[in-house]
Jmol script that loads the backbone (N, CA, C; Angstrom):
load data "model"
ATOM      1  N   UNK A   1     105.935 -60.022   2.124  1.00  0.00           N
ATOM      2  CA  UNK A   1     104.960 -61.093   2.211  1.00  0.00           C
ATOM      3  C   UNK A   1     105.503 -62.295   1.434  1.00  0.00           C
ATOM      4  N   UNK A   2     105.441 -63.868   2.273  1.00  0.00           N
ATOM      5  CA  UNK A   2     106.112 -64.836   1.641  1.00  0.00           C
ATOM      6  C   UNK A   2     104.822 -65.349   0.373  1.00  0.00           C
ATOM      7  N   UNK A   3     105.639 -65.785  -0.137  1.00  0.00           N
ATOM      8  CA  UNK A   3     104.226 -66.620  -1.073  1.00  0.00           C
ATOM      9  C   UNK A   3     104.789 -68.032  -1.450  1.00  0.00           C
ATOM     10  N   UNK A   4     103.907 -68.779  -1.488  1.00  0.00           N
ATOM     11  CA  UNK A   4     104.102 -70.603  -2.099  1.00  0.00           C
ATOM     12  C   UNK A   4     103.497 -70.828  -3.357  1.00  0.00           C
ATOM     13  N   UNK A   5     104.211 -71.321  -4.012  1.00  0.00           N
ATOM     14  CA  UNK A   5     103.663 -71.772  -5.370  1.00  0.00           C
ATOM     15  C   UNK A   5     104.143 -73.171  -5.534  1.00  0.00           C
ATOM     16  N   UNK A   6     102.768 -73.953  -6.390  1.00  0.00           N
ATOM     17  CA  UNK A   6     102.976 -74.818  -6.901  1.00  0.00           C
ATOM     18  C   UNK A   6     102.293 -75.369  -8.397  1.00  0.00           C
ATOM     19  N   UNK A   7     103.009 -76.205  -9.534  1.00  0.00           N
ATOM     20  CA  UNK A   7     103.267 -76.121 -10.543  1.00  0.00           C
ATOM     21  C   UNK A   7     102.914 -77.323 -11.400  1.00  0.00           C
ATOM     22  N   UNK A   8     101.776 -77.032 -11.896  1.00  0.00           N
ATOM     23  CA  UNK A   8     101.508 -78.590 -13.374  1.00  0.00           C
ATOM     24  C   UNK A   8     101.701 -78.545 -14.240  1.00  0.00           C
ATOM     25  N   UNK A   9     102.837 -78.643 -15.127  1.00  0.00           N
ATOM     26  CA  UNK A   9     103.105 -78.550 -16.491  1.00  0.00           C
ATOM     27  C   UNK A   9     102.285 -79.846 -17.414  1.00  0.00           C
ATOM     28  N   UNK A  10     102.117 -79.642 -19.023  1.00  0.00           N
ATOM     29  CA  UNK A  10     101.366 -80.230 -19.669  1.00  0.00           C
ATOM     30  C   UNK A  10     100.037 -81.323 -19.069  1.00  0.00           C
ATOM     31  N   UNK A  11      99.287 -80.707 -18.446  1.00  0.00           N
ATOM     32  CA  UNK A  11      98.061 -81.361 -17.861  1.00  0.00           C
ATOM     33  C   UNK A  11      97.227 -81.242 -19.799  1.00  0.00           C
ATOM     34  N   UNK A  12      96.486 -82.932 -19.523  1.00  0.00           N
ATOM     35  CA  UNK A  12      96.482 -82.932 -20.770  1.00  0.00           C
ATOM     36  C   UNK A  12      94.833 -82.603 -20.540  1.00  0.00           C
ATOM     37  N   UNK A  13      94.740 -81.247 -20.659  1.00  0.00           N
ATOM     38  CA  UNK A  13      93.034 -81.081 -20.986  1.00  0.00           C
ATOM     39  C   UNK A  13      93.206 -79.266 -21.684  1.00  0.00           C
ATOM     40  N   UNK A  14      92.034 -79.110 -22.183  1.00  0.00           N
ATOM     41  CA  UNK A  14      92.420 -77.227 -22.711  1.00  0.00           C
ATOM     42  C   UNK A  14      92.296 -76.759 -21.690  1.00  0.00           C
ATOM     43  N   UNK A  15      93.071 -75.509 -21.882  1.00  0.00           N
ATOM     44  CA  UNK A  15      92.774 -74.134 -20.778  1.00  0.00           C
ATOM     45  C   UNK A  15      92.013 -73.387 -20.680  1.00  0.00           C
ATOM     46  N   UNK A  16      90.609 -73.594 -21.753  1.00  0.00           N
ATOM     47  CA  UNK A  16      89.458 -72.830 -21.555  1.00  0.00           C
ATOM     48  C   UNK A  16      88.737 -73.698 -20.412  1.00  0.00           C
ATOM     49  N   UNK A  17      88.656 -75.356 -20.127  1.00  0.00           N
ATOM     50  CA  UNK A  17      87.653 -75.727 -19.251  1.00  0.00           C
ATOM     51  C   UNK A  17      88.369 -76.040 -18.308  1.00  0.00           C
ATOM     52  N   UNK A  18      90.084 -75.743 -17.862  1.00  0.00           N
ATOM     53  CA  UNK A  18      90.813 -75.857 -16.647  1.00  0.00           C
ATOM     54  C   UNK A  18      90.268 -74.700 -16.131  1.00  0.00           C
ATOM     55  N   UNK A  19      90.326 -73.426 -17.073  1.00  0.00           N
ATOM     56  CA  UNK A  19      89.962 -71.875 -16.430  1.00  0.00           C
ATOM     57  C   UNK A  19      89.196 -72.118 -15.631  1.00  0.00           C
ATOM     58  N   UNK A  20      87.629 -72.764 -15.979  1.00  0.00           N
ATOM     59  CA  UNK A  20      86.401 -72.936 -15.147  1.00  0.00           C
ATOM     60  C   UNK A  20      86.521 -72.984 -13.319  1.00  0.00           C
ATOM     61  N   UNK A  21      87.865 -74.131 -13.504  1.00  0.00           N
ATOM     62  CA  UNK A  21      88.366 -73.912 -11.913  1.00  0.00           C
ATOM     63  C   UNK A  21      88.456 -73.080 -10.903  1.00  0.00           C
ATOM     64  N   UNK A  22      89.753 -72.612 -12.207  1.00  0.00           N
ATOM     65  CA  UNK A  22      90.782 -71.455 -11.619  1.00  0.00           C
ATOM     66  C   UNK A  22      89.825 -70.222 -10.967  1.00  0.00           C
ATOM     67  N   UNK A  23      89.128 -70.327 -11.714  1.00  0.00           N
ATOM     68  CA  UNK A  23      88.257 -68.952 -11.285  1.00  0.00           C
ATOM     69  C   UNK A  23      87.485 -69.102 -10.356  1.00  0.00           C
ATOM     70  N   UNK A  24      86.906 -70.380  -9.934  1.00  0.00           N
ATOM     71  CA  UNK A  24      86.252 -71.251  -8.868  1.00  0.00           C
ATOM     72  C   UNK A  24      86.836 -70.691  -7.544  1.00  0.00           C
ATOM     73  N   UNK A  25      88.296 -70.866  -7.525  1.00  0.00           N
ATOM     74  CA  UNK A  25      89.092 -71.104  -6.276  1.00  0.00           C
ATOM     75  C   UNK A  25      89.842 -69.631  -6.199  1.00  0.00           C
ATOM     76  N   UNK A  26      90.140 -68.811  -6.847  1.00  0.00           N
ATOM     77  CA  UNK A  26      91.014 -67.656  -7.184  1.00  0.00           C
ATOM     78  C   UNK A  26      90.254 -66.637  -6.070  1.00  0.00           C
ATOM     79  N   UNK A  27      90.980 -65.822  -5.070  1.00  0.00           N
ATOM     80  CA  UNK A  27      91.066 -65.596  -3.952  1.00  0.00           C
ATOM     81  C   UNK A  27      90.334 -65.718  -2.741  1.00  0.00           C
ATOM     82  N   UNK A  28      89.871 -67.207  -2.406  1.00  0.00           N
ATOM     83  CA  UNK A  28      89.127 -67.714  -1.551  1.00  0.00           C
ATOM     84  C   UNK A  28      90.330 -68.134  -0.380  1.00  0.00           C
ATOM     85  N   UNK A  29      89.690 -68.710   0.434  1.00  0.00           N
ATOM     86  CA  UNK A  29      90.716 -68.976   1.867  1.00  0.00           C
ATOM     87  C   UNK A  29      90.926 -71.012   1.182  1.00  0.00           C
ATOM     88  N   UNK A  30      92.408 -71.516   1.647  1.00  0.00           N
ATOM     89  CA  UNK A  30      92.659 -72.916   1.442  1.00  0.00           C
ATOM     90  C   UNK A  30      91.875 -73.633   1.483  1.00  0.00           C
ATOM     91  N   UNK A  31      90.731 -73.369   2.764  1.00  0.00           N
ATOM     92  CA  UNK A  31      90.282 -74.695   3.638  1.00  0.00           C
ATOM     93  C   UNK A  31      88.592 -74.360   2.359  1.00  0.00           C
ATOM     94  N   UNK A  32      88.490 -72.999   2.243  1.00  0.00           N
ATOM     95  CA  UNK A  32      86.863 -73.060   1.111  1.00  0.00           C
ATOM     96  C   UNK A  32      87.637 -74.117   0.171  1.00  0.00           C
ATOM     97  N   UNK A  33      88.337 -73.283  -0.149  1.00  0.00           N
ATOM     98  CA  UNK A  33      88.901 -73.704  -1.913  1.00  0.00           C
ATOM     99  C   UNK A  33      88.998 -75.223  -2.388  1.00  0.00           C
ATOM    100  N   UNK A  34      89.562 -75.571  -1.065  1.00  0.00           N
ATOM    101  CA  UNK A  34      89.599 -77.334  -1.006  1.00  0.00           C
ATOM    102  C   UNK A  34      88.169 -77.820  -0.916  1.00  0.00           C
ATOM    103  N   UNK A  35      87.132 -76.840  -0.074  1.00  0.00           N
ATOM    104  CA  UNK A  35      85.769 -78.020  -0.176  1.00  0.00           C
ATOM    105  C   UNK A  35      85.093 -77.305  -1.592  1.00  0.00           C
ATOM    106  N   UNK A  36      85.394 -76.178  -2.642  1.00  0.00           N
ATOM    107  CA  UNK A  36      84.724 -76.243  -3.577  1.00  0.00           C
ATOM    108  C   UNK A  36      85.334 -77.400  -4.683  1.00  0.00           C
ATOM    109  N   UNK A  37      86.764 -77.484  -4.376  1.00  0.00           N
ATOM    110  CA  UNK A  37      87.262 -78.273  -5.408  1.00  0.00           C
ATOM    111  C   UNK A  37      86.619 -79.842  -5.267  1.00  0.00           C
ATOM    112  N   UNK A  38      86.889 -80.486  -3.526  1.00  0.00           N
ATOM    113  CA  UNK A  38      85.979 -81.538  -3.598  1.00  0.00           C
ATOM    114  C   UNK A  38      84.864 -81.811  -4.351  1.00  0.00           C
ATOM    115  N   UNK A  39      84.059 -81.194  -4.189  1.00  0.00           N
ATOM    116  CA  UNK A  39      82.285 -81.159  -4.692  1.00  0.00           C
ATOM    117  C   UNK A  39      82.200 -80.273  -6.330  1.00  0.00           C
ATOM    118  N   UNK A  40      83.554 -79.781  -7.059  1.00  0.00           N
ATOM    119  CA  UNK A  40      82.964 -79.878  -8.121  1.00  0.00           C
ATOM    120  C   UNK A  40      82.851 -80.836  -8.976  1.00  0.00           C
ATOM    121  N   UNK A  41      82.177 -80.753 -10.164  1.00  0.00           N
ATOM    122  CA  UNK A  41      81.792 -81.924 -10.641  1.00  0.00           C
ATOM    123  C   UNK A  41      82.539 -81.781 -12.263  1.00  0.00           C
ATOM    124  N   UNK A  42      83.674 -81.165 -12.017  1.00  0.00           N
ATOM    125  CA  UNK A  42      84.527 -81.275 -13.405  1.00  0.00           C
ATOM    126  C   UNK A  42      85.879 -82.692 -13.376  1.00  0.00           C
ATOM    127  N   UNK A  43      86.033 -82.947 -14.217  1.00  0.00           N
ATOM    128  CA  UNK A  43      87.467 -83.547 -14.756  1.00  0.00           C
ATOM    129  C   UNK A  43      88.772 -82.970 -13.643  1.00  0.00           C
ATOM    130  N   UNK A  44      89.104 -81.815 -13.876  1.00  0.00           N
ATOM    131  CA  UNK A  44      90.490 -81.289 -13.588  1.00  0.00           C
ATOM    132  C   UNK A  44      89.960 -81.029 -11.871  1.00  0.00           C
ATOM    133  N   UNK A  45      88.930 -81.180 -11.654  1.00  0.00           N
ATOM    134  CA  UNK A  45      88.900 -80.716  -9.840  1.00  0.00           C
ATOM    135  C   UNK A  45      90.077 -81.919  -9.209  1.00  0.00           C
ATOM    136  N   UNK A  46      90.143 -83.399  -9.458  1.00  0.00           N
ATOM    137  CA  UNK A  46      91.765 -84.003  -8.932  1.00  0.00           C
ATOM    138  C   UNK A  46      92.658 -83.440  -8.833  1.00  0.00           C
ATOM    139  N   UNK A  47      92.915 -83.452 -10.100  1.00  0.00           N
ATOM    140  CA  UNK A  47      93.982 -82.568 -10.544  1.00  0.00           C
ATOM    141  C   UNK A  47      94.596 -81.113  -9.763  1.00  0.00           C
ATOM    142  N   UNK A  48      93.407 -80.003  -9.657  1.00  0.00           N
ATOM    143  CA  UNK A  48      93.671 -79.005  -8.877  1.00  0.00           C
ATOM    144  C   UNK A  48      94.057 -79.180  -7.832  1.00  0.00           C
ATOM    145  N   UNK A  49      93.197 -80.267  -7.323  1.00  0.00           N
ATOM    146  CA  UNK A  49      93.327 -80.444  -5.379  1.00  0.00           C
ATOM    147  C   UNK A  49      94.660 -80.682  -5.304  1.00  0.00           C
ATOM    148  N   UNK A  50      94.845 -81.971  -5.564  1.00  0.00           N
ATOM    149  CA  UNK A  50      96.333 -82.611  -5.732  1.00  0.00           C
ATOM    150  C   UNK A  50      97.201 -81.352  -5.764  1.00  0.00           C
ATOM    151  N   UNK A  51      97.349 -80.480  -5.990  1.00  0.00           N
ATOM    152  CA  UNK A  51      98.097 -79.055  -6.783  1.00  0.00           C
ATOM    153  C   UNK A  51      97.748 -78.175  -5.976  1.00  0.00           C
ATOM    154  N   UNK A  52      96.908 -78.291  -5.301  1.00  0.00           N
ATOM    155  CA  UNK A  52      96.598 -77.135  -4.134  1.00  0.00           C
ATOM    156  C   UNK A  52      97.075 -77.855  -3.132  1.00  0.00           C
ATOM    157  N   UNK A  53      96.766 -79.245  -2.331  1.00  0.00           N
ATOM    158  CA  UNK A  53      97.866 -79.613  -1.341  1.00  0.00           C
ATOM    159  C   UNK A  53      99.234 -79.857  -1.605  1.00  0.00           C
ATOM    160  N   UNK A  54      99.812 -79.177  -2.246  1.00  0.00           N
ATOM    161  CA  UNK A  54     101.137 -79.288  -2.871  1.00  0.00           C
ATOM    162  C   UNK A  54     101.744 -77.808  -2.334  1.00  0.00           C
ATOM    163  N   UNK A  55     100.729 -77.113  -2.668  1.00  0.00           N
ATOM    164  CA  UNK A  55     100.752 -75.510  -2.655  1.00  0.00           C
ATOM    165  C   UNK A  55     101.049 -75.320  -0.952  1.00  0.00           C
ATOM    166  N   UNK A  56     100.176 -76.199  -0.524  1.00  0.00           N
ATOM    167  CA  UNK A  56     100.422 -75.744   0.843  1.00  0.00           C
ATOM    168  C   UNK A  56     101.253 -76.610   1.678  1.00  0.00           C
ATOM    169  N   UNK A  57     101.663 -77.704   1.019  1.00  0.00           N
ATOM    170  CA  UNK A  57     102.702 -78.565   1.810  1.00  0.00           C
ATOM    171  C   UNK A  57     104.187 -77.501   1.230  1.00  0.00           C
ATOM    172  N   UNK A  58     103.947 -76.485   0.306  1.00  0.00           N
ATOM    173  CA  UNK A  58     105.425 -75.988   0.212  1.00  0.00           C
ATOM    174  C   UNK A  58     105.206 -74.728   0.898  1.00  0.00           C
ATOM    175  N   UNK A  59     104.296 -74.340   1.301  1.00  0.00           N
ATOM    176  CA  UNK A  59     104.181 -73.206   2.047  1.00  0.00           C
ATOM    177  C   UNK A  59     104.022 -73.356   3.535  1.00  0.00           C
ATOM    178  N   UNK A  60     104.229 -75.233   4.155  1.00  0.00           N
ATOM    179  CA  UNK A  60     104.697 -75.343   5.137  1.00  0.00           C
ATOM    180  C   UNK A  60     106.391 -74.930   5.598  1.00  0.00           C
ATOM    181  N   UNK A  61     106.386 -75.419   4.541  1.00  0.00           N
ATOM    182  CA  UNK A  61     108.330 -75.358   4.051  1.00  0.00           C
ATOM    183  C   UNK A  61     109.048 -74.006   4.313  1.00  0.00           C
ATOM    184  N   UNK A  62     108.303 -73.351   4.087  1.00  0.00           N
ATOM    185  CA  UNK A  62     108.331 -72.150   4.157  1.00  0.00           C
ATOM    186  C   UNK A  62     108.565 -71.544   5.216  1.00  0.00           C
ATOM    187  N   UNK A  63     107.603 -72.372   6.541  1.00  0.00           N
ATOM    188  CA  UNK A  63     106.942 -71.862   7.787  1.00  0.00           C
ATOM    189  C   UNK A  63     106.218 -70.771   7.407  1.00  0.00           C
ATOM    190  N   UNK A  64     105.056 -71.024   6.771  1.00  0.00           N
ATOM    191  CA  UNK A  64     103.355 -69.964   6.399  1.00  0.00           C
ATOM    192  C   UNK A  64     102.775 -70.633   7.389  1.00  0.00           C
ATOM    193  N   UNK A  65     101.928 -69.561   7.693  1.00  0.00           N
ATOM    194  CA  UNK A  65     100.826 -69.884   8.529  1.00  0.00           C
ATOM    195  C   UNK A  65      99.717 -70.171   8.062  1.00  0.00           C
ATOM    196  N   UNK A  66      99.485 -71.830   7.857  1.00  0.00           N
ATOM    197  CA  UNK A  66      97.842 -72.104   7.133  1.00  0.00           C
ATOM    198  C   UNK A  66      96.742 -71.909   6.913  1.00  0.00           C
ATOM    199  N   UNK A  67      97.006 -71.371   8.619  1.00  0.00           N
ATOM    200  CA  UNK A  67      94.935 -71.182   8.688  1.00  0.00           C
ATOM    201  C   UNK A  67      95.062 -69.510   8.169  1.00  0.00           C
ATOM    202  N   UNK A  68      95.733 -68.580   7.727  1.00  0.00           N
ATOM    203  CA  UNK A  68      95.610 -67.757   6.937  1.00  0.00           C
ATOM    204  C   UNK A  68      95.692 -67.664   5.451  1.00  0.00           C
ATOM    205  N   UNK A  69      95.963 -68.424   5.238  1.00  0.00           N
ATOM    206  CA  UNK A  69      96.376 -68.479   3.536  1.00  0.00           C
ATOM    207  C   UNK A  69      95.556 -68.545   2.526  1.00  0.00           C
ATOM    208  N   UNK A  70      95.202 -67.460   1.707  1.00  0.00           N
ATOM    209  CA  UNK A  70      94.362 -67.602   0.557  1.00  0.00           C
ATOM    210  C   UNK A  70      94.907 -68.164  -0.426  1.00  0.00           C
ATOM    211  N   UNK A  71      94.471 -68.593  -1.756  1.00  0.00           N
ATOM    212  CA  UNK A  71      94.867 -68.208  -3.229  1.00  0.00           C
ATOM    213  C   UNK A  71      94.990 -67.279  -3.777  1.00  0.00           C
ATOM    214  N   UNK A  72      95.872 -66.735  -3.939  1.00  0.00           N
ATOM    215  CA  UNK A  72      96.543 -65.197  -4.274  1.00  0.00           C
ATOM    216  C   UNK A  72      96.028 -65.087  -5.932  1.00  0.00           C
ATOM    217  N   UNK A  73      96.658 -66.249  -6.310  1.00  0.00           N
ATOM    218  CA  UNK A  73      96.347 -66.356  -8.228  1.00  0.00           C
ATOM    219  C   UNK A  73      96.270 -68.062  -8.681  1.00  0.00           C
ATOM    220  N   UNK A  74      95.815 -67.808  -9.655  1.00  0.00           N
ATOM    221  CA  UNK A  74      96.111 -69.291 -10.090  1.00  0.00           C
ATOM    222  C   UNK A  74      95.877 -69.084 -11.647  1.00  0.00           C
ATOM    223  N   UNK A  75      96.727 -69.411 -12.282  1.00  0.00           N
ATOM    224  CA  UNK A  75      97.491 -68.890 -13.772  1.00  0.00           C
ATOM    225  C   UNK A  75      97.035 -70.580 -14.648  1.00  0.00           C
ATOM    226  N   UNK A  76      96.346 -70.289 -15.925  1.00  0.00           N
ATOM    227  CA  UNK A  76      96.417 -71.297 -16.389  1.00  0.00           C
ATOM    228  C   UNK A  76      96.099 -70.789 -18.105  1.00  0.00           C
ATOM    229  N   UNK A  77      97.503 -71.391 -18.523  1.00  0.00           N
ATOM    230  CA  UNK A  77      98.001 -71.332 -19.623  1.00  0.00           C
ATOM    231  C   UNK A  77      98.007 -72.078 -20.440  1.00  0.00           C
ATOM    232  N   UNK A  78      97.966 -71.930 -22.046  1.00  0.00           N
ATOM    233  CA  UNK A  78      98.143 -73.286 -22.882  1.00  0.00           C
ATOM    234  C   UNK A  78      99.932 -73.341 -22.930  1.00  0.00           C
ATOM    235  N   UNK A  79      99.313 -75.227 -22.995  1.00  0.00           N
ATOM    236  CA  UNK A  79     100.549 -75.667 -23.261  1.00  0.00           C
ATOM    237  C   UNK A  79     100.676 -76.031 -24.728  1.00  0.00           C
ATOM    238  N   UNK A  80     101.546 -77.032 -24.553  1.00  0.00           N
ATOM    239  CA  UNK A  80     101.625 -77.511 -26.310  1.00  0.00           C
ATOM    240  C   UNK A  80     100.985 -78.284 -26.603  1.00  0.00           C
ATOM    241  N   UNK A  81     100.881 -78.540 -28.475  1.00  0.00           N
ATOM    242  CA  UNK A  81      99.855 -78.491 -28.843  1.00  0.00           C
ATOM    243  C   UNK A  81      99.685 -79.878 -29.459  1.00  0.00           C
ATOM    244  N   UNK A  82      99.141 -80.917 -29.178  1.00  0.00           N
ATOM    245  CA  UNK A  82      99.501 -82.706 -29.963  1.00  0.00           C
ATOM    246  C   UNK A  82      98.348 -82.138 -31.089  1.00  0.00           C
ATOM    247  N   UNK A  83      99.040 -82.323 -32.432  1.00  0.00           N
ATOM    248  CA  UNK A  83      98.483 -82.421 -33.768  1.00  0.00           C
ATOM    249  C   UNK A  83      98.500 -83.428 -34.149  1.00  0.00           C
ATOM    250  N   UNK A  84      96.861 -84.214 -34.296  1.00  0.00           N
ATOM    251  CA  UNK A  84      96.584 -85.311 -34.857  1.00  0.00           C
ATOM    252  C   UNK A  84      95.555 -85.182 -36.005  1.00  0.00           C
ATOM    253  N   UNK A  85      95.100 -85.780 -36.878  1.00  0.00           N
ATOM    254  CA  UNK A  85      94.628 -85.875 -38.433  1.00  0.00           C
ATOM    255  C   UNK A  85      93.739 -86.311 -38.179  1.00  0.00           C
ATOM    256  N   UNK A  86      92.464 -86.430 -38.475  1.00  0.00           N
ATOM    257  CA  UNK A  86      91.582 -87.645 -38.575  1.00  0.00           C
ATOM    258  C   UNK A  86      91.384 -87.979 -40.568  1.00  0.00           C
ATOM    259  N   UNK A  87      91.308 -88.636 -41.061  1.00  0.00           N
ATOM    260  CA  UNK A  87      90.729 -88.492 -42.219  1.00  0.00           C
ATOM    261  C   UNK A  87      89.132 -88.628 -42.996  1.00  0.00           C
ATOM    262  N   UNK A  88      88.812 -88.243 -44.096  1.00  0.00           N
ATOM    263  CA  UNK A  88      87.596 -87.772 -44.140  1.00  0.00           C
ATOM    264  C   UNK A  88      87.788 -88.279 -45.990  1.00  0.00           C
ATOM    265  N   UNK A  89      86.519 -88.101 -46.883  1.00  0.00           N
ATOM    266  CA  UNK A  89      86.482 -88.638 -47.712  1.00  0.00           C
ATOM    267  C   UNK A  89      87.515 -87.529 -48.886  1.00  0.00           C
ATOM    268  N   UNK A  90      87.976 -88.430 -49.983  1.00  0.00           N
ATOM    269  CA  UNK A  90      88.436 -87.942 -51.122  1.00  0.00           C
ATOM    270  C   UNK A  90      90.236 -87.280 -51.026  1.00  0.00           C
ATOM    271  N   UNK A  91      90.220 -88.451 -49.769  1.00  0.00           N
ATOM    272  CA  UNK A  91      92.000 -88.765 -49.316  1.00  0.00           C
ATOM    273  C   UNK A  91      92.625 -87.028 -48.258  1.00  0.00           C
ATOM    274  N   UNK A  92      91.437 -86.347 -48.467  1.00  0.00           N
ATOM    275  CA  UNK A  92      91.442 -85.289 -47.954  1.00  0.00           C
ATOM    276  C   UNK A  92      91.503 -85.463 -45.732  1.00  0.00           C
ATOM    277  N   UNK A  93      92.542 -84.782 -45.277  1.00  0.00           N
ATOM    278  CA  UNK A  93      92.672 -84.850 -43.658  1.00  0.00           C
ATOM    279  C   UNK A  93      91.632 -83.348 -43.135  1.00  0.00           C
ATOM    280  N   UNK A  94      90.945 -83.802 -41.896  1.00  0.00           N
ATOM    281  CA  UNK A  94      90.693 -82.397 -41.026  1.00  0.00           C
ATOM    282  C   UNK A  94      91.599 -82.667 -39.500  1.00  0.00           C
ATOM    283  N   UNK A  95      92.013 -81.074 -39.113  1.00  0.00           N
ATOM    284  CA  UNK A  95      93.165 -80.931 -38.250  1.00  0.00           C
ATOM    285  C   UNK A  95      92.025 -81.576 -36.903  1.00  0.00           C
ATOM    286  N   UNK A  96      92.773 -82.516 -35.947  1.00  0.00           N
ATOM    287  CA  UNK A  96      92.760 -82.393 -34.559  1.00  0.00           C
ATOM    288  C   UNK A  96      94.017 -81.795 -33.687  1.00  0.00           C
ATOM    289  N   UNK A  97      93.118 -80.737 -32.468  1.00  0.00           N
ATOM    290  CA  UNK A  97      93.926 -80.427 -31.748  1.00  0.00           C
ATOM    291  C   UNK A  97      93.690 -80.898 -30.135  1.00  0.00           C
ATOM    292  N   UNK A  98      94.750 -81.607 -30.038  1.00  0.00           N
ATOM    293  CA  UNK A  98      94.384 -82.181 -28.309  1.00  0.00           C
ATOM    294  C   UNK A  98      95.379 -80.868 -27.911  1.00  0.00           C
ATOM    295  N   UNK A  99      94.531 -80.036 -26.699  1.00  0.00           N
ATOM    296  CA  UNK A  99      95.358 -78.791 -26.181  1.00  0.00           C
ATOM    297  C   UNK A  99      96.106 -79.284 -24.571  1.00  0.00           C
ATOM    298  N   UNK A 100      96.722 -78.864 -24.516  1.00  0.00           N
ATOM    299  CA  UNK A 100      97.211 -78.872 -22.680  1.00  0.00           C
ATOM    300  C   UNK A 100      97.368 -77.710 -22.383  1.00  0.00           C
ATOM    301  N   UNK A 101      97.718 -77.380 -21.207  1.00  0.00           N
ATOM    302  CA  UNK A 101      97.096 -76.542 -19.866  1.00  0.00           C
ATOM    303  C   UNK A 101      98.599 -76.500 -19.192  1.00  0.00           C
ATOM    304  N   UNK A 102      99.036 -75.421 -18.967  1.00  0.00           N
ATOM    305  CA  UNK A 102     100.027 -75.362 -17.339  1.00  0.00           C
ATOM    306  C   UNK A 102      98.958 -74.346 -16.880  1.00  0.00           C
ATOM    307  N   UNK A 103      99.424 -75.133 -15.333  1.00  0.00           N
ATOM    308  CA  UNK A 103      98.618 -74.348 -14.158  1.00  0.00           C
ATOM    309  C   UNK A 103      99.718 -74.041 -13.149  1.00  0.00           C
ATOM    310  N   UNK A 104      99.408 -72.867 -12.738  1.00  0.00           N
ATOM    311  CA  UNK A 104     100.613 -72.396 -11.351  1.00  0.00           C
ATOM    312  C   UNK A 104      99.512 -71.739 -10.025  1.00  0.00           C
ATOM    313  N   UNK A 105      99.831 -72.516  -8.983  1.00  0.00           N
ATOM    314  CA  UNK A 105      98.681 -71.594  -8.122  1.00  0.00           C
ATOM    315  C   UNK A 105      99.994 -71.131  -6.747  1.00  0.00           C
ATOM    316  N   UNK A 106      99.193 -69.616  -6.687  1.00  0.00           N
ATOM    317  CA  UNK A 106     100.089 -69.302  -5.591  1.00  0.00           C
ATOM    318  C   UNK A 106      99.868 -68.637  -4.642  1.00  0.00           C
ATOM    319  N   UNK A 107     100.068 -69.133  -3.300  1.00  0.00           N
ATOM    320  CA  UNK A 107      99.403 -69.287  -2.333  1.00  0.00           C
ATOM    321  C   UNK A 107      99.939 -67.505  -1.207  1.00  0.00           C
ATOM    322  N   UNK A 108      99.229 -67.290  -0.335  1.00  0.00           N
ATOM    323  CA  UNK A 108      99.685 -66.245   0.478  1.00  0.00           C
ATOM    324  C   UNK A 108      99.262 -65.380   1.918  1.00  0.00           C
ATOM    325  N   UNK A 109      99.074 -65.024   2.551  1.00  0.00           N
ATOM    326  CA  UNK A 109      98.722 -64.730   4.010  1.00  0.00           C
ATOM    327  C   UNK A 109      98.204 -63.370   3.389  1.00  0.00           C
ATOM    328  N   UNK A 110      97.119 -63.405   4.540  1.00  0.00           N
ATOM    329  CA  UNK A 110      96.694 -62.058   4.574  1.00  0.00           C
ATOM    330  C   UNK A 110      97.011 -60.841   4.681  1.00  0.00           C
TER     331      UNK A 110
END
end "model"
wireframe off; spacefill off
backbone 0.3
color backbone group
């Protein structure tokens, strides 16, 4: 069985509210997955779509057959980690962490 994958390294949001997606779309058929991603009402739903027609423009490449193709998986991992300071009274810092996200989704026939 062929499979297509495609790949977002450092997407700058955490991987606890990218997950929200992933799990959205994780083994549904292309054509659902694309109208849940349309109509959700998060941040990273661009992001995914963009990354899911990616998924399947390389699984043209391939020669896959579209109108079969689910989401097999879709993997979303922390990335690295931007450490920034804010400061607070008595010269004393508290830690900020801006997190990022890789996402891999990968696509596959029934």
């Amino acid at each position: 069985m062929n499979t297509a994958t495609a790949k977002l390294y450092n997407y700058r949001q955490s991987p606890r509210k990218v997950r929200l997606l992933a799990d959205l779309i994780r083994g549904k058929n292309v054509e659902l997955a694309k109208t849940a991603l349309m109509f959700a009402e998060k941040r990273a739903a661009a992001p995914f779509l963009t990354l899911l027609n990616s998924a399947v423009a390389n699984a043209e490449n391939l020669n896959l057959d579209i109108a079969t193709l689910i989401v097999k998986d879709v993997a979303v991992n922390g990335g690295p980690v931007l450490r920034r300071v804010n400061p607070v009274s008595r010269g004393r810092t508290h830690p900020i962490k801006k997190r990022t996200s890789h996402v891999v989704i990968t696509l596959a026939g029934k």
